[in-house]
Wavefront OBJ file of the C-alpha trace (Angstrom):
o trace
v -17.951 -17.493 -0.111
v -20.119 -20.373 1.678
v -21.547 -18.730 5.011
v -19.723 -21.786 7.433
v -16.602 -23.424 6.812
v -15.962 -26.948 7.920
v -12.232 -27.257 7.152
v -11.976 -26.695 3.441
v -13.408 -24.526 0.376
v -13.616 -24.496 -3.202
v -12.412 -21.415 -5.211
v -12.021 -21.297 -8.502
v -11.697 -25.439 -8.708
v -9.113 -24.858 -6.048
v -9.454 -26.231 -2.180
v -8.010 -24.729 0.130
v -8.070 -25.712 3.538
v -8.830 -23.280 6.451
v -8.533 -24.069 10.295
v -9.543 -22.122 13.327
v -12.346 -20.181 11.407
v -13.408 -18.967 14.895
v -10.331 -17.273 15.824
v -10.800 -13.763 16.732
v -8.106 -11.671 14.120
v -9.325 -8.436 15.120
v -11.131 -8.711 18.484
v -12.329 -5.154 18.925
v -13.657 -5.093 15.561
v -15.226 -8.607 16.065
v -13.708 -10.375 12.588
v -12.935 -13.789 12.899
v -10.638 -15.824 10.590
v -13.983 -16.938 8.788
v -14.987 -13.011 8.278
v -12.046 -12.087 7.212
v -11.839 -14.724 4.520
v -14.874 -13.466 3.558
v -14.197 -9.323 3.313
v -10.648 -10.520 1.524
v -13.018 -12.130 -1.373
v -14.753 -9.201 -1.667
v -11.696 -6.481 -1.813
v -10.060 -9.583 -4.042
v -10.906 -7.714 -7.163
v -9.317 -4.351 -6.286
v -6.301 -5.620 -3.980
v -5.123 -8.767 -6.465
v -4.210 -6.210 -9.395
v -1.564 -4.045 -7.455
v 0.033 -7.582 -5.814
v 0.189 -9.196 -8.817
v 3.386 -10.228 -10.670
v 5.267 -8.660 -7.669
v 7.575 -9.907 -5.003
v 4.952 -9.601 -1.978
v 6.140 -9.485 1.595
v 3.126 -10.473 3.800
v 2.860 -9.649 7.743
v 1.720 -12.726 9.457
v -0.421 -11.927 12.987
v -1.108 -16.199 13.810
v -2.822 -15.194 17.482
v -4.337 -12.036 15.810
v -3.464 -8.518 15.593
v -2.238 -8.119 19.771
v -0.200 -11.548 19.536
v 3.127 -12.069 18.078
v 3.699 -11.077 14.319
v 6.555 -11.634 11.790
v 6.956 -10.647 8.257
v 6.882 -13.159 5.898
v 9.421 -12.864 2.323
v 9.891 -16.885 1.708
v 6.607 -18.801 0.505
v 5.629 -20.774 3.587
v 5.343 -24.602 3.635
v 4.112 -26.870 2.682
v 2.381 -24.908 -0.655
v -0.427 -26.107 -2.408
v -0.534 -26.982 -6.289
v -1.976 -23.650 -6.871
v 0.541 -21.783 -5.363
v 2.874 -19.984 -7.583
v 6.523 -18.755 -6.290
v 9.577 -16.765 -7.673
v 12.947 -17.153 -6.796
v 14.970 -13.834 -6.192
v 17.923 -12.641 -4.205
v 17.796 -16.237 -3.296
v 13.595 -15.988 -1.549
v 11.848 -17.886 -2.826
v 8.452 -15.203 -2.981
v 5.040 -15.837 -3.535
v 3.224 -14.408 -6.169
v -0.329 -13.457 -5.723
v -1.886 -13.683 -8.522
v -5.108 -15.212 -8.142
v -8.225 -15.679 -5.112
v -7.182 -19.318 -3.884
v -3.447 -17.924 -3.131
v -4.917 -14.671 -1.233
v -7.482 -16.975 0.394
v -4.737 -19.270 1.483
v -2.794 -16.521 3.035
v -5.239 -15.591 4.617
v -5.997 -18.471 6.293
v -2.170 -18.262 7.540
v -2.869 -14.809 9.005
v -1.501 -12.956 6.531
v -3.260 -9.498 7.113
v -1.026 -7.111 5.824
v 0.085 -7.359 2.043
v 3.384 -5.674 1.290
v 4.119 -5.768 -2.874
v 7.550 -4.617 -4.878
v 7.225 -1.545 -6.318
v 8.518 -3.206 -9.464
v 7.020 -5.970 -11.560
v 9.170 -9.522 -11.524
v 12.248 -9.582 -13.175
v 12.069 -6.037 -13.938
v 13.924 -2.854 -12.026
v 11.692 -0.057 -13.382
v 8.909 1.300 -10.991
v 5.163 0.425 -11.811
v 4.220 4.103 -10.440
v 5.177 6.842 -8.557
v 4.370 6.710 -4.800
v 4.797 9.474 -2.525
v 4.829 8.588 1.237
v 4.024 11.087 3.910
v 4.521 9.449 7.148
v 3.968 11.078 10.498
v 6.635 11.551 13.041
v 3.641 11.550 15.732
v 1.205 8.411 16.511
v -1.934 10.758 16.414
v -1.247 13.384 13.657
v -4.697 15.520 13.412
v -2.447 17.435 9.872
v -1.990 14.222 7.701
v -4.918 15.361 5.330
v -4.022 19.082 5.666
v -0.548 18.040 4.163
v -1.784 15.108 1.769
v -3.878 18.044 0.294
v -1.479 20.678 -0.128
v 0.901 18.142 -1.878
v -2.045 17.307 -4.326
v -2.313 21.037 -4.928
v 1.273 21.416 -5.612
v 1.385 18.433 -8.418
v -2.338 19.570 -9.477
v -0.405 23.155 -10.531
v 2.309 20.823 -12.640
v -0.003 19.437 -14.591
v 0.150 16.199 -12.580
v -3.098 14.299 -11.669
v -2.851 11.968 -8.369
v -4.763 9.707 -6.042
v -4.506 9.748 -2.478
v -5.085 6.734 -0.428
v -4.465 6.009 3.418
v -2.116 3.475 4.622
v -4.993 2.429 6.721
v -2.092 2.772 9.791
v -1.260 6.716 10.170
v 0.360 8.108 6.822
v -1.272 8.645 3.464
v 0.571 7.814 0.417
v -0.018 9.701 -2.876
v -0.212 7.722 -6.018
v 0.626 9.003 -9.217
v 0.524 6.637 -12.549
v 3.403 6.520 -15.155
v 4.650 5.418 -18.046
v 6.652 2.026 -18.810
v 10.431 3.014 -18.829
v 10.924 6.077 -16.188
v 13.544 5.065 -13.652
v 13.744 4.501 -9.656
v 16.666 7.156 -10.011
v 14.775 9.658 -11.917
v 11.259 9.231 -9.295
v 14.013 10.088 -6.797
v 15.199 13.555 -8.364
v 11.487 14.641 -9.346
v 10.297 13.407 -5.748
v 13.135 15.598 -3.953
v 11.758 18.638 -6.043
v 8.676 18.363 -4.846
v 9.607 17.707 -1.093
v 12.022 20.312 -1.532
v 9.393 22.679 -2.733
v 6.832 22.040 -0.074
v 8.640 22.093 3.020
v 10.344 25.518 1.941
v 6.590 27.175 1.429
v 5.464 24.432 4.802
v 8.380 24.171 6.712
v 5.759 24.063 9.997
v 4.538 21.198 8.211
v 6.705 19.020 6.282
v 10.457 17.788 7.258
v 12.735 15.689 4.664
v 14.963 14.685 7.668
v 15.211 10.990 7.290
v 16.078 10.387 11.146
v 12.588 10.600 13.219
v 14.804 12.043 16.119
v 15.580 15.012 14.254
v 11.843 15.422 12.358
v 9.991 17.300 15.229
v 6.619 16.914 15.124
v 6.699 17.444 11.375
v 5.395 14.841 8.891
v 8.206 12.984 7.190
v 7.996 13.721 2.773
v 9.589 10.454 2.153
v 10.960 10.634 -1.494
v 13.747 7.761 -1.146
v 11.368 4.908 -1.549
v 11.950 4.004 -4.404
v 14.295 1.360 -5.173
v 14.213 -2.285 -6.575
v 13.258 -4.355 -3.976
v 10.953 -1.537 -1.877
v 7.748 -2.498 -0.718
v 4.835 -0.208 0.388
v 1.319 -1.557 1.723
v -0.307 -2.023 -1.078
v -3.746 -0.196 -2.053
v -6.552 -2.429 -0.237
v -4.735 -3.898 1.815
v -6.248 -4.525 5.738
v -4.085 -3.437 8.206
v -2.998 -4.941 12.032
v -4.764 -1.829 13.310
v -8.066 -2.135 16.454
v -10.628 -0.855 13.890
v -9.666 -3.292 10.650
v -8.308 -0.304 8.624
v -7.683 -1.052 5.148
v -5.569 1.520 2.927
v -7.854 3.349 0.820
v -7.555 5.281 -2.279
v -9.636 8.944 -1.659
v -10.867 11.498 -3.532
v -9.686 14.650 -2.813
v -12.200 16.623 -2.150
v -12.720 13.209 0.698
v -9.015 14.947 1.935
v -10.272 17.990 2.459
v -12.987 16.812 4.963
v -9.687 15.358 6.975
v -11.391 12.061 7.355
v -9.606 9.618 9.694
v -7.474 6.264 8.271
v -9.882 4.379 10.675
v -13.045 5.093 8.800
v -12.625 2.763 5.887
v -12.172 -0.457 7.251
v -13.275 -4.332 6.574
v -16.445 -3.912 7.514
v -17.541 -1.195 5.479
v -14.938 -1.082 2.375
v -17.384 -3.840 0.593
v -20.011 -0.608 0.037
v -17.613 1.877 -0.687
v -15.879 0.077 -3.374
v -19.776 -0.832 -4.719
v -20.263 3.011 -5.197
v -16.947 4.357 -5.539
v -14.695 1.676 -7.452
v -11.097 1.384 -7.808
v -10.660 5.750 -8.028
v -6.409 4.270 -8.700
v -8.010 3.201 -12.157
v -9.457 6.161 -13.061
v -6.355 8.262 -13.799
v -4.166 7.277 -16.559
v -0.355 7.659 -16.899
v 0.988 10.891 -16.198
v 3.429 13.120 -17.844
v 5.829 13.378 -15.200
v 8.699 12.187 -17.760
v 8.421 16.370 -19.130
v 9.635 17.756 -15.488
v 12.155 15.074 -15.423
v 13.380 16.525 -18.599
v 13.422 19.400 -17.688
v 14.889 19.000 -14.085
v 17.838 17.404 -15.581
v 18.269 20.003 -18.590
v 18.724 22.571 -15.807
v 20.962 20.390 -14.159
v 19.306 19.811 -10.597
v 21.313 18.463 -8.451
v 21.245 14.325 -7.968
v 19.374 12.810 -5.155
v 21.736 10.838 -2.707
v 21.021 7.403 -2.408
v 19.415 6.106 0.976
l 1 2 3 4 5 6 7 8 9 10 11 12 13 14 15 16 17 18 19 20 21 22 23 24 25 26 27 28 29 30 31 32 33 34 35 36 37 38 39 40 41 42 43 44 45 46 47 48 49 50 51 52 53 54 55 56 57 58 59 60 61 62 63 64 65 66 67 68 69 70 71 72 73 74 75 76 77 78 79 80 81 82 83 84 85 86 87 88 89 90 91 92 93 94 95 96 97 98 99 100 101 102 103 104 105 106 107 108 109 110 111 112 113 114 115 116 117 118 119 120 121 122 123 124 125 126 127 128 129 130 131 132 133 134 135 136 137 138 139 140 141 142 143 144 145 146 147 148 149 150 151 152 153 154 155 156 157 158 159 160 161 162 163 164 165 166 167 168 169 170 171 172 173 174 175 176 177 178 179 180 181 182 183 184 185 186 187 188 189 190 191 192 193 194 195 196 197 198 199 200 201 202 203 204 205 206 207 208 209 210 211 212 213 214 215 216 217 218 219 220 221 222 223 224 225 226 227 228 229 230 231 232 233 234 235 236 237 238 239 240 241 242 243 244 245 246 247 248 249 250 251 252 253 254 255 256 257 258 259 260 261 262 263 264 265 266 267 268 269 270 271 272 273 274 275 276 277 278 279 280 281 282 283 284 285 286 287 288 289 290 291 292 293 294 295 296 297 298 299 300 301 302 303 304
């Protein structure tokens, strides 16, 4: 990525025009359009594999993370040669596959990517994604309870990865197999949640209406259908200190760090010494507790 920009850039043969390189996108944190083009080259290789050959949702911030913002499903016009699209449920989505397109978005704002959790023209899941979400803006137990849900899969045999959503939740991601359903993640996520808010009840709610969660965190297990879309691992976020969500190691949980501490301006070094930690861990046998859940004849989880 050239140092100055002076309305267009070459990537990978492509040009791709970029205007306003000056514009502040996260004032606090100082990143300009021209920055940020810059730090989304360098996450390009670890982002671009969990986007690609999904239906992505993007969240568009034009005057920068205060201003106006609007999610964006239909591929915006006019689009460039290089820009591939899929029609579904009649949107027409873009599929980013490739630098120029996620250098293109970005130069549209796009700060927030937002992929299916299922491939195109599929409706099985691509893995299993656990979602703890706080019912409070400042939740100081977010690590305490990504932990002890680690713990809990750790003692079924399951290995995970948790990242931050760079906003205020962590997810936990767990890799499967081709072929396990959205409707059997559903019955082996409400064991789980089930499980850990009878031994944390202090801790963990499955009440889907925040009115009626307390100050509990949320064990979201009804994520996953067709169509879903979580923020995607790597992805910045519209947040003051650039956040960008960020896969951990646990023993990284334990220390309770804060969302805020891996952000745009220092993800570049950690993913130089620490690499993509998602690609570490291979498919999981989650597919033997499903069995075995549904052999004992546990109760169906109710649609959302």
């Amino acid at each position: 990525m050239p140092k100055s920009i002076t309305g267009s850039i070459v990537i990978e043969g492509q040009e791709i025009q970029v205007s306003n390189p000056d514009k502040l996108l996260w004032p606090e944190a100082g990143i300009t359009k021209l920055i940020y083009l810059q730090k989304l080259t360098e996450l390009s290789p670890y982002l671009l594999p969990y986007c690609r050959d999904r239906l992505l949702t993007t969240i568009r911030y034009p005057g920068g993370i205060h201003d106006t913002f609007f999610y964006q499903k239909n591929a915006p016009e006019p689009l460039p040669d290089y820009v591939r699209t899929v029609h579904h449920d009649e949107i027409h989505y873009v599929v980013l596959n490739n630098l120029p397109t996620l250098l293109w978005l970005g130069n549209l704002a796009a700060i927030e990517f937002h992929p299916s959790l299922h491939y195109i023209g599929e409706d099985l899941p691509c893995e299993w994604m656990i979602d703890l979400d706080p019912s409070l803006e400042e939740e100081p137990r977010i690590m305490e309870a990504a932990a002890f849900v680690g713990e809990v899969l750790n003692s079924l045999g399951i290995a995970s990865v948790p990242k931050t959503s760079g906003a205020t939740g962590v997810q936990i991601i767990i890799p499967i197999s081709h072929g396990i359903t959205f409707d059997e993640l559903r019955l082996i996520g409400h064991f789980v949640a089930r499980y850990v808010t009878e031994k944390r009840p202090d801790l963990f709610t499955i009440e889907r209406m925040k009115k009626d969660r307390e100050d509990k965190i949320y064990f979201d297990y009804l994520q996953h259908y067709a169509g879903k879309t979580l923020a995607a691992p790597y992805t910045p976020r519209a947040r003051l200190a650039a956040s960008v969500s960020t896969p951990l190691l646990w023993e990284e949980v334990r220390r309770n760090p804060s969302p805020a501490d891996y952000h745009l301006l220092n993800i570049g070094e950690r993913l130089a010494s620490h690499g993509d930690l998602l690609s570490a861990i291979p498919p999981q046998p989650v597919d033997v507790i499903i069995s075995h859940l549904q052999r004992s004849g546990t109760s169906s989880v109710s649609k959302g």
